[in-house]
C-alpha positions as CSV (number, residue, x, y, z in Angstrom):
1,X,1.3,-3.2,31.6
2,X,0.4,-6.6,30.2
3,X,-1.5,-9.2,32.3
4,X,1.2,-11.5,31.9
5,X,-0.8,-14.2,34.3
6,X,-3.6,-14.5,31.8
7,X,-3.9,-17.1,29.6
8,X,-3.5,-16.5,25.4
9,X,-4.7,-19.5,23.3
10,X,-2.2,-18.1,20.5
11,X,0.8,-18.1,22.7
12,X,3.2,-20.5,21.1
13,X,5.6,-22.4,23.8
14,X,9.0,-23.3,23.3
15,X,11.9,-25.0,24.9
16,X,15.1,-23.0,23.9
17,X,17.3,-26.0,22.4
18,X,20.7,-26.9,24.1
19,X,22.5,-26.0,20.8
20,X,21.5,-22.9,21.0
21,X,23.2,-21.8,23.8
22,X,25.2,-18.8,23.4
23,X,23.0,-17.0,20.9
24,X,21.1,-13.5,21.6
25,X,17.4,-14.1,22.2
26,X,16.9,-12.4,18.6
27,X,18.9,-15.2,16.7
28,X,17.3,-17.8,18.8
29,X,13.9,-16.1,17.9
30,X,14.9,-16.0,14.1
31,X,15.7,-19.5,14.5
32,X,12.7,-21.1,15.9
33,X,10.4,-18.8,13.9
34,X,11.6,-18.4,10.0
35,X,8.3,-17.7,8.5
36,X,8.3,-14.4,10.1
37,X,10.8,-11.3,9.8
38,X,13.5,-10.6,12.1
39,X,11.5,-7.0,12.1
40,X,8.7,-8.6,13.0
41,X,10.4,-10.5,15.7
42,X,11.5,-7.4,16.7
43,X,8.3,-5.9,17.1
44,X,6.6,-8.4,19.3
45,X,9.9,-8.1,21.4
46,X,9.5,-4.5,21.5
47,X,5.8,-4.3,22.2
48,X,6.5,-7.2,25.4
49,X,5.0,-9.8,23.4
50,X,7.7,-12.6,23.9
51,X,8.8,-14.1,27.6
52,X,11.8,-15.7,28.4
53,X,11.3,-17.2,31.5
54,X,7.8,-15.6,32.3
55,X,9.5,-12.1,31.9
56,X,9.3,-10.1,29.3
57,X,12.3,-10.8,27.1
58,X,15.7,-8.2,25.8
59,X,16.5,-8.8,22.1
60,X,20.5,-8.5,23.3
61,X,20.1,-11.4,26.0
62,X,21.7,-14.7,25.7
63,X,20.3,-17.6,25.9
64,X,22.0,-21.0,26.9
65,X,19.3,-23.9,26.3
66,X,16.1,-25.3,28.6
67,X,14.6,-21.8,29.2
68,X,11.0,-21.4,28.4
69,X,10.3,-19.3,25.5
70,X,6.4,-18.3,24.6
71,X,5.5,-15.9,21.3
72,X,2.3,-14.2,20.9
73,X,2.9,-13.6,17.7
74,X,-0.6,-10.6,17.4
75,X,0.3,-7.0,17.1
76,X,-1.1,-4.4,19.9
77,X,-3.0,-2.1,17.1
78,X,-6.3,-3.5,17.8
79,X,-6.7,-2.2,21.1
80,X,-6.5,1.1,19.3
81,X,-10.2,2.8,19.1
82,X,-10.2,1.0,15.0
83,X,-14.0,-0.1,14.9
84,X,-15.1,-2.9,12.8
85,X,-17.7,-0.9,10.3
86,X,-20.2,-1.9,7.6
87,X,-18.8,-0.4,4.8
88,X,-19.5,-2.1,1.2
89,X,-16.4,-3.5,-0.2
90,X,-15.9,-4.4,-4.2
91,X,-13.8,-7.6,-3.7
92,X,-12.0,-8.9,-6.8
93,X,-10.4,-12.1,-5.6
94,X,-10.2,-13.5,-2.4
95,X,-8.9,-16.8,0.0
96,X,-7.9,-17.9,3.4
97,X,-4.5,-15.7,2.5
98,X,-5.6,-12.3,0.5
99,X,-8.4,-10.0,-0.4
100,X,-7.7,-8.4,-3.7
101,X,-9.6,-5.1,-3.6
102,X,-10.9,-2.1,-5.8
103,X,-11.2,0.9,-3.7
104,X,-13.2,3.3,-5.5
105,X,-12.8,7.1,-4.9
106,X,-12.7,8.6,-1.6
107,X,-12.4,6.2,0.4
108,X,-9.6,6.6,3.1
109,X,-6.9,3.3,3.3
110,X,-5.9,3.8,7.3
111,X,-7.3,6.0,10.2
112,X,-5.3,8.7,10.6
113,X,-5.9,12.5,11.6
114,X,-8.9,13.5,10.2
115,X,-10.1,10.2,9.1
116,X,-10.4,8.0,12.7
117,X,-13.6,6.2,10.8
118,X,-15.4,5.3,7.4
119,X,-11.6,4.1,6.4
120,X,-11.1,0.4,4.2
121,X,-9.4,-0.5,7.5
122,X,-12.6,-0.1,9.4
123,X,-14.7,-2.0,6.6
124,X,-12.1,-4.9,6.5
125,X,-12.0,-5.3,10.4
126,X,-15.9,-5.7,9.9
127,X,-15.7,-8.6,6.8
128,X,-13.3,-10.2,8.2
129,X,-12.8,-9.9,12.2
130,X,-9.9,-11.7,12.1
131,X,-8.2,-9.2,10.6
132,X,-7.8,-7.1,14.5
133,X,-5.0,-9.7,15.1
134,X,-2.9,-8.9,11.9
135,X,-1.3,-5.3,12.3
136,X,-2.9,-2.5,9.9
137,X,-5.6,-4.9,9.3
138,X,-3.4,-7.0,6.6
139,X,-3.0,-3.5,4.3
140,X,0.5,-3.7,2.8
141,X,0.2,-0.6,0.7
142,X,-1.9,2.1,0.3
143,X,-3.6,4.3,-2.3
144,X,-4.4,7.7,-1.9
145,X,-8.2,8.6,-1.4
146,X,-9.1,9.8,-4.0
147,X,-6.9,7.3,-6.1
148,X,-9.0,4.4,-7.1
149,X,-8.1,0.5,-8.3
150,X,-6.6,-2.5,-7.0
151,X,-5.1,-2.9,-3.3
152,X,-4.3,-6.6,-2.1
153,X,-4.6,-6.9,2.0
154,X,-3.2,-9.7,3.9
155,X,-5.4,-11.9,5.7
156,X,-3.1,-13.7,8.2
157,X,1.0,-13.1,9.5
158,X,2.7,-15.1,7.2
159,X,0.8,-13.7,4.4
160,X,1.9,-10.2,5.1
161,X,5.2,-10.6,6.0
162,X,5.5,-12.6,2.5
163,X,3.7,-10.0,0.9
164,X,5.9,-7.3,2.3
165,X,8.7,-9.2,1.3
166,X,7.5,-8.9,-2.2
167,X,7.0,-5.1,-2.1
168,X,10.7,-4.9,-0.8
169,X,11.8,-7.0,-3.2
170,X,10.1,-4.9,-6.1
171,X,8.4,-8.0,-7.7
172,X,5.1,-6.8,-7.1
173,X,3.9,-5.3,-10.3
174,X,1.5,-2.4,-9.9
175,X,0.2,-0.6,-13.1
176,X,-2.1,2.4,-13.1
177,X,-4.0,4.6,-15.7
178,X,-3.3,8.3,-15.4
179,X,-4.7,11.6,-17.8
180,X,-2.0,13.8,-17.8
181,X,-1.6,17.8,-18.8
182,X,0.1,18.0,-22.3
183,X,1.1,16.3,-24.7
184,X,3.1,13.2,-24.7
185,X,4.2,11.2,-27.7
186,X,6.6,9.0,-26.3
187,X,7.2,6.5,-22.9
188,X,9.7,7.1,-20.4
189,X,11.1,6.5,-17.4
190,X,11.4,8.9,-14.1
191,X,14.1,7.7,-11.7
192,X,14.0,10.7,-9.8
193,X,14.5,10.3,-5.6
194,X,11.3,11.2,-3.6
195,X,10.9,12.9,-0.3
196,X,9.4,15.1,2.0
197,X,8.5,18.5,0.1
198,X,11.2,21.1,2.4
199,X,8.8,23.5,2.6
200,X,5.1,21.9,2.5
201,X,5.1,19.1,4.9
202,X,1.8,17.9,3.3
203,X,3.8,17.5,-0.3
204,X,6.2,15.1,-1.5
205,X,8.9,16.3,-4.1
206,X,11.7,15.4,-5.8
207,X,14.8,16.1,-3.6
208,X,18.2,14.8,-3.7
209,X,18.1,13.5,0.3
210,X,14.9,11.6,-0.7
211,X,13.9,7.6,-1.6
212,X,14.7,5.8,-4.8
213,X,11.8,6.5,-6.9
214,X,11.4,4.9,-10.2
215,X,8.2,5.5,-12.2
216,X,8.0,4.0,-16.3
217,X,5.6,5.5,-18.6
218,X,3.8,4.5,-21.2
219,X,1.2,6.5,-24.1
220,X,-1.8,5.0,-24.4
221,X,-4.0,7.7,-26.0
222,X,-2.7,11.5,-26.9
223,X,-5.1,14.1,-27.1
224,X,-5.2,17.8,-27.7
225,X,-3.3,19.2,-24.5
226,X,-3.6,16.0,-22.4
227,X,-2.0,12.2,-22.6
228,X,-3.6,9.1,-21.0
229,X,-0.7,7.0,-19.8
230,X,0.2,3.5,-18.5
231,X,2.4,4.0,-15.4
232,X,4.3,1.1,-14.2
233,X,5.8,1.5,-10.5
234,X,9.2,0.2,-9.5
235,X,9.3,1.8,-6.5
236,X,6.2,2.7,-4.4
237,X,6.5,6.0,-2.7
238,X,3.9,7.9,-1.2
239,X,3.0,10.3,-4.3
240,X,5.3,8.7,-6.7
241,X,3.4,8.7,-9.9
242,X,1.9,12.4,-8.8
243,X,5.3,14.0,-8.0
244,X,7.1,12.1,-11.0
245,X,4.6,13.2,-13.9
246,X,4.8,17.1,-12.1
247,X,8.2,17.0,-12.1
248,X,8.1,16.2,-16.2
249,X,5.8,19.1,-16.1
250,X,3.1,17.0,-17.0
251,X,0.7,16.9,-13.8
252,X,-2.3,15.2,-13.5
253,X,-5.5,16.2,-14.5
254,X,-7.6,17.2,-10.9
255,X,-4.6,17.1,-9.0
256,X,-5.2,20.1,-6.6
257,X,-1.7,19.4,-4.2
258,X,0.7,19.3,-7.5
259,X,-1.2,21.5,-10.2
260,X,1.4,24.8,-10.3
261,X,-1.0,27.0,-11.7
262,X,-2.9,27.2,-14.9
263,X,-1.8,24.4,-17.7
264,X,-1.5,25.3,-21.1
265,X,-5.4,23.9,-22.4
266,X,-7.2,23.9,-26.3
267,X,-10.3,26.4,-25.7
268,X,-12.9,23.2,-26.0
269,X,-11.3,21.4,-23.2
270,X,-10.6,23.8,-20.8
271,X,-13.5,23.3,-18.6
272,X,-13.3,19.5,-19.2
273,X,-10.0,19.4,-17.7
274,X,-10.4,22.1,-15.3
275,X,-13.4,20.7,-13.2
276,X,-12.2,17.1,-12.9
277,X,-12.5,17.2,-9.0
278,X,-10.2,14.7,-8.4
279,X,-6.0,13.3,-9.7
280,X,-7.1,11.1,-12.8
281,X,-5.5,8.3,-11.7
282,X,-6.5,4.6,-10.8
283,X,-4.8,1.3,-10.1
284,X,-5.5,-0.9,-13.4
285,X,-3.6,-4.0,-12.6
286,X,-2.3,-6.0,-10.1
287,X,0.4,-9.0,-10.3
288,X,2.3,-10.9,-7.2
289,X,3.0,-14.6,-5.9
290,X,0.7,-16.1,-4.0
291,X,2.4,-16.1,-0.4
292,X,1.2,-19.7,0.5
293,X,1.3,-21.6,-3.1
294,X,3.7,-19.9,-4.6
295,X,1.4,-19.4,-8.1
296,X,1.7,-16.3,-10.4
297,X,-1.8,-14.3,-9.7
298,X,-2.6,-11.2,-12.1
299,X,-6.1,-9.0,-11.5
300,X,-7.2,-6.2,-13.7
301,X,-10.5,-3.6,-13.4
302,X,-11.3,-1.2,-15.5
303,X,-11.3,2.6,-15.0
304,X,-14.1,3.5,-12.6
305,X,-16.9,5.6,-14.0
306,X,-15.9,9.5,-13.4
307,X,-12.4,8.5,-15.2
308,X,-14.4,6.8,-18.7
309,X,-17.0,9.9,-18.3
310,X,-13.9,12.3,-18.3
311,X,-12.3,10.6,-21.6
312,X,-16.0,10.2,-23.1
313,X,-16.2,14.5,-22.8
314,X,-13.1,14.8,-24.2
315,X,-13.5,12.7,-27.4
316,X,-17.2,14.4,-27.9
317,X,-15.4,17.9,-27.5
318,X,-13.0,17.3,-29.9
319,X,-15.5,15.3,-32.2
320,X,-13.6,12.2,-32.0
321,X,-15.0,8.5,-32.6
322,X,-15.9,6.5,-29.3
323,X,-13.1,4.0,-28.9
324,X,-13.8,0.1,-29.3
Protein backbone atom coordinates (compact mmCIF):
# COMPACT_ATOMS: atom_id res chain seq x y z
CA UNK A 1 0.00 0.00 0.00
CA UNK A 2 1.14 3.56 -0.79
CA UNK A 3 2.70 5.77 1.88
CA UNK A 4 0.08 8.21 1.36
CA UNK A 5 1.73 10.54 4.36
CA UNK A 6 4.85 11.06 2.29
CA UNK A 7 5.50 13.95 0.52
CA UNK A 8 5.63 13.83 -3.69
CA UNK A 9 7.20 17.09 -5.20
CA UNK A 10 5.17 16.11 -8.55
CA UNK A 11 1.80 15.84 -6.81
CA UNK A 12 -0.35 18.45 -8.44
CA UNK A 13 -3.07 20.03 -5.91
CA UNK A 14 -6.34 21.05 -6.79
CA UNK A 15 -9.48 22.65 -5.40
CA UNK A 16 -12.46 20.87 -7.14
CA UNK A 17 -14.48 24.07 -8.56
CA UNK A 18 -18.03 24.84 -7.33
CA UNK A 19 -19.35 24.37 -10.91
CA UNK A 20 -18.41 21.19 -10.98
CA UNK A 21 -20.49 19.84 -8.60
CA UNK A 22 -22.41 16.96 -9.68
CA UNK A 23 -19.88 15.38 -12.03
CA UNK A 24 -18.04 11.84 -11.43
CA UNK A 25 -14.48 12.24 -10.24
CA UNK A 26 -13.45 10.97 -13.88
CA UNK A 27 -15.16 14.05 -15.72
CA UNK A 28 -13.95 16.33 -13.11
CA UNK A 29 -10.39 14.67 -13.66
CA UNK A 30 -10.80 15.08 -17.58
CA UNK A 31 -11.64 18.49 -16.93
CA UNK A 32 -8.91 19.87 -14.84
CA UNK A 33 -6.35 17.83 -16.73
CA UNK A 34 -6.94 17.91 -20.78
CA UNK A 35 -3.50 17.28 -21.91
CA UNK A 36 -3.74 13.80 -20.73
CA UNK A 37 -6.18 10.82 -21.78
CA UNK A 38 -9.12 9.98 -20.00
CA UNK A 39 -7.17 6.34 -20.16
CA UNK A 40 -4.56 7.73 -18.68
CA UNK A 41 -6.62 9.33 -16.03
CA UNK A 42 -7.82 6.17 -15.61
CA UNK A 43 -4.79 4.60 -14.88
CA UNK A 44 -3.45 6.73 -12.19
CA UNK A 45 -6.95 6.24 -10.63
CA UNK A 46 -6.63 2.66 -10.91
CA UNK A 47 -3.02 2.32 -9.69
CA UNK A 48 -4.25 4.83 -6.38
CA UNK A 49 -2.47 7.59 -7.76
CA UNK A 50 -5.15 10.39 -7.35
CA UNK A 51 -6.77 11.41 -3.68
CA UNK A 52 -9.94 12.96 -3.15
CA UNK A 53 -9.89 14.04 0.16
CA UNK A 54 -6.57 12.34 1.28
CA UNK A 55 -8.12 8.95 0.22
CA UNK A 56 -7.57 7.24 -2.58
CA UNK A 57 -10.23 8.26 -5.06
CA UNK A 58 -13.37 5.91 -7.21
CA UNK A 59 -13.57 6.98 -10.86
CA UNK A 60 -17.79 6.59 -10.30
CA UNK A 61 -17.79 9.21 -7.29
CA UNK A 62 -19.28 12.52 -7.40
CA UNK A 63 -17.90 15.35 -6.59
CA UNK A 64 -19.71 18.59 -5.43
CA UNK A 65 -17.00 21.55 -5.25
CA UNK A 66 -14.19 22.60 -2.43
CA UNK A 67 -12.80 19.03 -2.02
CA UNK A 68 -9.11 18.66 -2.36
CA UNK A 69 -8.01 16.90 -5.32
CA UNK A 70 -3.96 15.87 -5.75
CA UNK A 71 -2.62 13.92 -9.19
CA UNK A 72 0.62 12.21 -9.24
CA UNK A 73 0.51 12.01 -12.56
CA UNK A 74 4.00 8.99 -12.71
CA UNK A 75 3.15 5.52 -13.57
CA UNK A 76 4.10 2.53 -10.97
CA UNK A 77 6.39 0.55 -13.68
CA UNK A 78 9.54 1.79 -12.39
CA UNK A 79 9.45 0.16 -9.23
CA UNK A 80 9.55 -2.92 -11.45
CA UNK A 81 13.23 -4.71 -11.32
CA UNK A 82 13.83 -2.41 -15.06
CA UNK A 83 17.63 -1.37 -14.52
CA UNK A 84 19.04 1.68 -16.03
CA UNK A 85 21.98 -0.03 -18.38
CA UNK A 86 24.80 1.16 -20.56
CA UNK A 87 23.84 0.04 -23.71
CA UNK A 88 25.11 2.18 -26.83
CA UNK A 89 22.28 3.76 -28.54
CA UNK A 90 22.37 5.20 -32.46
CA UNK A 91 20.21 8.30 -31.84
CA UNK A 92 18.88 10.08 -35.00
CA UNK A 93 17.13 13.06 -33.66
CA UNK A 94 16.47 14.16 -30.38
CA UNK A 95 14.83 17.10 -27.82
CA UNK A 96 13.31 17.81 -24.44
CA UNK A 97 10.11 15.83 -26.12
CA UNK A 98 11.51 12.66 -28.37
CA UNK A 99 14.35 10.46 -29.12
CA UNK A 100 14.19 9.27 -32.65
CA UNK A 101 15.98 5.93 -32.64
CA UNK A 102 17.63 3.20 -34.99
CA UNK A 103 17.64 0.00 -33.32
CA UNK A 104 19.87 -2.27 -35.09
CA UNK A 105 19.37 -6.12 -34.95
CA UNK A 106 18.77 -8.00 -31.97
CA UNK A 107 18.20 -5.80 -29.71
CA UNK A 108 14.98 -6.51 -27.55
CA UNK A 109 12.35 -3.21 -27.32
CA UNK A 110 10.75 -4.17 -23.68
CA UNK A 111 11.69 -6.66 -20.88
CA UNK A 112 9.65 -9.42 -21.06
CA UNK A 113 10.06 -13.27 -20.52
CA UNK A 114 13.25 -14.20 -21.53
CA UNK A 115 14.59 -10.84 -22.08
CA UNK A 116 14.40 -9.07 -18.14
CA UNK A 117 17.80 -7.14 -19.32
CA UNK A 118 20.07 -5.81 -22.31
CA UNK A 119 16.50 -4.43 -23.70
CA UNK A 120 16.36 -0.54 -25.47
CA UNK A 121 14.15 0.04 -22.36
CA UNK A 122 17.05 -0.63 -20.07
CA UNK A 123 19.54 1.49 -22.29
CA UNK A 124 16.97 4.46 -22.42
CA UNK A 125 16.32 4.38 -18.54
CA UNK A 126 20.22 4.79 -18.46
CA UNK A 127 20.50 7.98 -21.17
CA UNK A 128 17.88 9.54 -19.96
CA UNK A 129 16.85 8.69 -16.12
CA UNK A 130 13.98 10.59 -16.44
CA UNK A 131 12.53 8.33 -18.41
CA UNK A 132 11.51 5.78 -14.99
CA UNK A 133 8.67 8.30 -14.47
CA UNK A 134 7.08 7.99 -17.95
CA UNK A 135 5.41 4.40 -18.32
CA UNK A 136 7.41 1.87 -20.73
CA UNK A 137 10.11 4.26 -20.63
CA UNK A 138 8.36 6.70 -23.34
CA UNK A 139 8.32 3.54 -26.09
CA UNK A 140 5.10 3.99 -28.05
CA UNK A 141 5.69 1.17 -30.47
CA UNK A 142 7.80 -1.56 -30.87
CA UNK A 143 9.87 -3.48 -33.43
CA UNK A 144 10.62 -6.88 -33.31
CA UNK A 145 14.30 -7.94 -32.42
CA UNK A 146 15.60 -8.82 -34.98
CA UNK A 147 13.73 -6.04 -37.06
CA UNK A 148 15.92 -3.10 -37.37
CA UNK A 149 15.22 0.96 -38.19
CA UNK A 150 13.56 3.80 -36.79
CA UNK A 151 11.47 3.82 -33.30
CA UNK A 152 10.53 7.36 -31.77
CA UNK A 153 10.19 7.15 -27.67
CA UNK A 154 8.62 9.76 -25.74
CA UNK A 155 10.48 11.63 -23.34
CA UNK A 156 7.86 13.17 -21.01
CA UNK A 157 3.56 12.54 -20.36
CA UNK A 158 2.27 14.84 -22.70
CA UNK A 159 4.55 13.72 -25.27
CA UNK A 160 3.38 10.11 -25.18
CA UNK A 161 -0.07 10.53 -24.77
CA UNK A 162 0.23 12.88 -27.99
CA UNK A 163 2.17 10.52 -29.68
CA UNK A 164 -0.20 7.70 -28.92
CA UNK A 165 -2.78 9.76 -30.03
CA UNK A 166 -1.06 9.91 -33.37
CA UNK A 167 -0.65 6.10 -33.63
CA UNK A 168 -4.50 5.80 -33.01
CA UNK A 169 -5.21 8.16 -35.25
CA UNK A 170 -3.12 6.43 -38.05
CA UNK A 171 -1.14 9.61 -38.99
CA UNK A 172 2.05 8.32 -38.05
CA UNK A 173 3.67 7.23 -41.19
CA UNK A 174 5.99 4.28 -40.81
CA UNK A 175 7.76 2.79 -44.04
CA UNK A 176 10.02 -0.21 -44.07
CA UNK A 177 12.26 -2.08 -46.60
CA UNK A 178 11.52 -5.84 -46.82
CA UNK A 179 13.27 -8.77 -49.36
CA UNK A 180 10.61 -10.98 -50.12
CA UNK A 181 10.36 -14.76 -51.55
CA UNK A 182 9.21 -14.55 -55.29
CA UNK A 183 8.60 -12.53 -57.63
CA UNK A 184 6.55 -9.45 -57.56
CA UNK A 185 5.90 -7.02 -60.39
CA UNK A 186 3.35 -5.01 -59.13
CA UNK A 187 2.27 -2.89 -55.51
CA UNK A 188 -0.62 -3.71 -53.55
CA UNK A 189 -2.44 -3.52 -50.71
CA UNK A 190 -3.20 -6.29 -47.81
CA UNK A 191 -6.27 -5.33 -45.72
CA UNK A 192 -6.42 -8.56 -44.23
CA UNK A 193 -7.48 -8.63 -40.15
CA UNK A 194 -4.69 -9.84 -37.75
CA UNK A 195 -4.78 -11.91 -34.72
CA UNK A 196 -3.59 -14.39 -32.50
CA UNK A 197 -2.50 -17.56 -34.65
CA UNK A 198 -5.43 -20.44 -33.07
CA UNK A 199 -3.18 -22.85 -32.86
CA UNK A 200 0.50 -21.32 -32.22
CA UNK A 201 0.20 -18.79 -29.51
CA UNK A 202 3.74 -17.49 -30.47
CA UNK A 203 2.30 -16.63 -34.22
CA UNK A 204 0.09 -14.05 -35.40
CA UNK A 205 -2.27 -14.88 -38.52
CA UNK A 206 -4.75 -13.77 -40.52
CA UNK A 207 -8.08 -14.62 -38.91
CA UNK A 208 -11.45 -13.31 -39.29
CA UNK A 209 -12.00 -12.50 -35.25
CA UNK A 210 -8.62 -10.54 -35.55
CA UNK A 211 -7.54 -6.48 -35.72
CA UNK A 212 -7.81 -4.24 -38.78
CA UNK A 213 -4.69 -4.79 -40.57
CA UNK A 214 -3.74 -2.82 -43.47
CA UNK A 215 -0.34 -3.22 -45.02
CA UNK A 216 0.49 -1.22 -48.89
CA UNK A 217 3.16 -2.42 -50.91
CA UNK A 218 5.38 -1.23 -53.10
CA UNK A 219 8.35 -2.91 -55.82
CA UNK A 220 11.35 -1.44 -55.49
CA UNK A 221 13.79 -3.88 -57.06
CA UNK A 222 12.63 -7.52 -58.64
CA UNK A 223 15.03 -10.18 -58.79
CA UNK A 224 15.19 -13.79 -59.77
CA UNK A 225 12.86 -15.55 -57.09
CA UNK A 226 12.83 -12.63 -54.64
CA UNK A 227 11.33 -8.81 -54.57
CA UNK A 228 12.66 -5.94 -52.43
CA UNK A 229 9.62 -3.97 -51.41
CA UNK A 230 8.56 -0.60 -49.83
CA UNK A 231 5.86 -1.38 -47.13
CA UNK A 232 3.84 1.35 -45.88
CA UNK A 233 1.78 0.56 -42.59
CA UNK A 234 -1.67 1.73 -41.95
CA UNK A 235 -2.23 -0.21 -39.14
CA UNK A 236 0.54 -1.39 -36.72
CA UNK A 237 0.00 -4.90 -35.57
CA UNK A 238 2.28 -7.03 -33.98
CA UNK A 239 3.67 -9.02 -37.09
CA UNK A 240 1.70 -7.06 -39.64
CA UNK A 241 4.10 -6.78 -42.51
CA UNK A 242 5.36 -10.58 -41.69
CA UNK A 243 1.87 -12.23 -41.59
CA UNK A 244 0.59 -9.94 -44.48
CA UNK A 245 3.46 -10.74 -47.15
CA UNK A 246 3.05 -14.80 -45.86
CA UNK A 247 -0.35 -14.62 -46.39
CA UNK A 248 0.41 -13.30 -50.27
CA UNK A 249 2.67 -16.30 -50.23
CA UNK A 250 5.38 -14.12 -50.41
CA UNK A 251 7.29 -14.46 -46.97
CA UNK A 252 10.24 -12.87 -45.94
CA UNK A 253 13.51 -13.79 -46.57
CA UNK A 254 15.11 -15.25 -42.94
CA UNK A 255 11.85 -15.31 -41.42
CA UNK A 256 12.09 -18.59 -39.38
CA UNK A 257 8.28 -18.17 -37.50
CA UNK A 258 6.40 -17.65 -41.00
CA UNK A 259 8.63 -19.53 -43.64
CA UNK A 260 6.06 -22.71 -44.55
CA UNK A 261 8.67 -24.79 -45.91
CA UNK A 262 11.08 -24.63 -48.76
CA UNK A 263 10.38 -21.48 -51.29
CA UNK A 264 10.61 -21.97 -54.85
CA UNK A 265 14.61 -20.50 -55.36
CA UNK A 266 16.99 -20.00 -58.91
CA UNK A 267 19.95 -22.63 -58.15
CA UNK A 268 22.59 -19.48 -57.69
CA UNK A 269 20.55 -18.02 -54.98
CA UNK A 270 19.54 -20.69 -52.93
CA UNK A 271 22.10 -20.50 -50.29
CA UNK A 272 21.95 -16.61 -50.43
CA UNK A 273 18.49 -16.71 -49.43
CA UNK A 274 18.51 -19.62 -47.43
CA UNK A 275 21.19 -18.56 -44.71
CA UNK A 276 19.94 -15.05 -44.14
CA UNK A 277 19.67 -15.60 -40.29
CA UNK A 278 17.35 -13.12 -39.73
CA UNK A 279 13.35 -11.46 -41.50
CA UNK A 280 14.86 -8.94 -44.09
CA UNK A 281 13.14 -6.32 -42.85
CA UNK A 282 14.05 -2.77 -41.44
CA UNK A 283 12.23 0.45 -40.59
CA UNK A 284 13.40 3.02 -43.43
CA UNK A 285 11.41 6.05 -42.57
CA UNK A 286 9.75 7.77 -40.00
CA UNK A 287 7.19 10.81 -40.30
CA UNK A 288 4.82 12.38 -37.26
CA UNK A 289 3.86 15.84 -35.60
CA UNK A 290 5.88 17.11 -33.25
CA UNK A 291 3.72 16.72 -29.92
CA UNK A 292 4.70 20.10 -28.45
CA UNK A 293 5.22 22.44 -31.79
CA UNK A 294 3.06 21.04 -33.77
CA UNK A 295 5.82 20.91 -36.94
CA UNK A 296 5.87 18.07 -39.61
CA UNK A 297 9.23 16.01 -38.63
CA UNK A 298 10.41 13.14 -41.30
CA UNK A 299 13.78 10.80 -40.44
CA UNK A 300 15.11 8.34 -42.84
CA UNK A 301 18.41 5.64 -42.37
CA UNK A 302 19.43 3.48 -44.55
CA UNK A 303 19.44 -0.38 -44.60
CA UNK A 304 21.76 -1.64 -41.90
CA UNK A 305 24.75 -3.56 -43.17
CA UNK A 306 23.65 -7.45 -43.21
CA UNK A 307 20.51 -6.16 -45.30
CA UNK A 308 23.00 -4.12 -48.22
CA UNK A 309 25.52 -7.35 -47.84
CA UNK A 310 22.42 -9.63 -48.65
CA UNK A 311 21.35 -7.46 -51.92
CA UNK A 312 25.20 -7.02 -52.81
CA UNK A 313 25.39 -11.26 -52.97
CA UNK A 314 22.52 -11.33 -54.82
CA UNK A 315 23.36 -8.86 -57.69
CA UNK A 316 27.11 -10.57 -57.79
CA UNK A 317 25.32 -14.12 -58.10
CA UNK A 318 23.27 -13.21 -60.74
CA UNK A 319 26.06 -10.92 -62.40
CA UNK A 320 24.18 -7.89 -62.05
CA UNK A 321 25.68 -4.15 -62.06
CA UNK A 322 26.04 -2.61 -58.45
CA UNK A 323 23.23 -0.10 -58.10
CA UNK A 324 23.98 3.81 -57.95
Amino acid sequence: MRDYSAPVDDTIHFVVPSEYAGFRLDQALAKLLPEYSRSRLQEWVVLEQVLLDGKPAISKQKVWGGETLDVLPQSQESDQAYLPEDIPLDIVFEDDDLIVINKPVGLVVHPGSGNWQGTLLNALLFHSPQLSCVPRAGIVHRLDKDTSGLLVVAKNLIAQTNLVRQLQERSVKREYLALVHGELLHGGAVDEPIGRHPSNRVKMAVTESGKEAVTHYKVERSYPSCTLLRCALETGRTHQIRVHMAYLKHPLVGDSVYLNGPQKCVMQLRDILTKFPRQALHATRLALEHPVTGEMMEWHVPMPEDMLLLLKNIRSALDEPESD
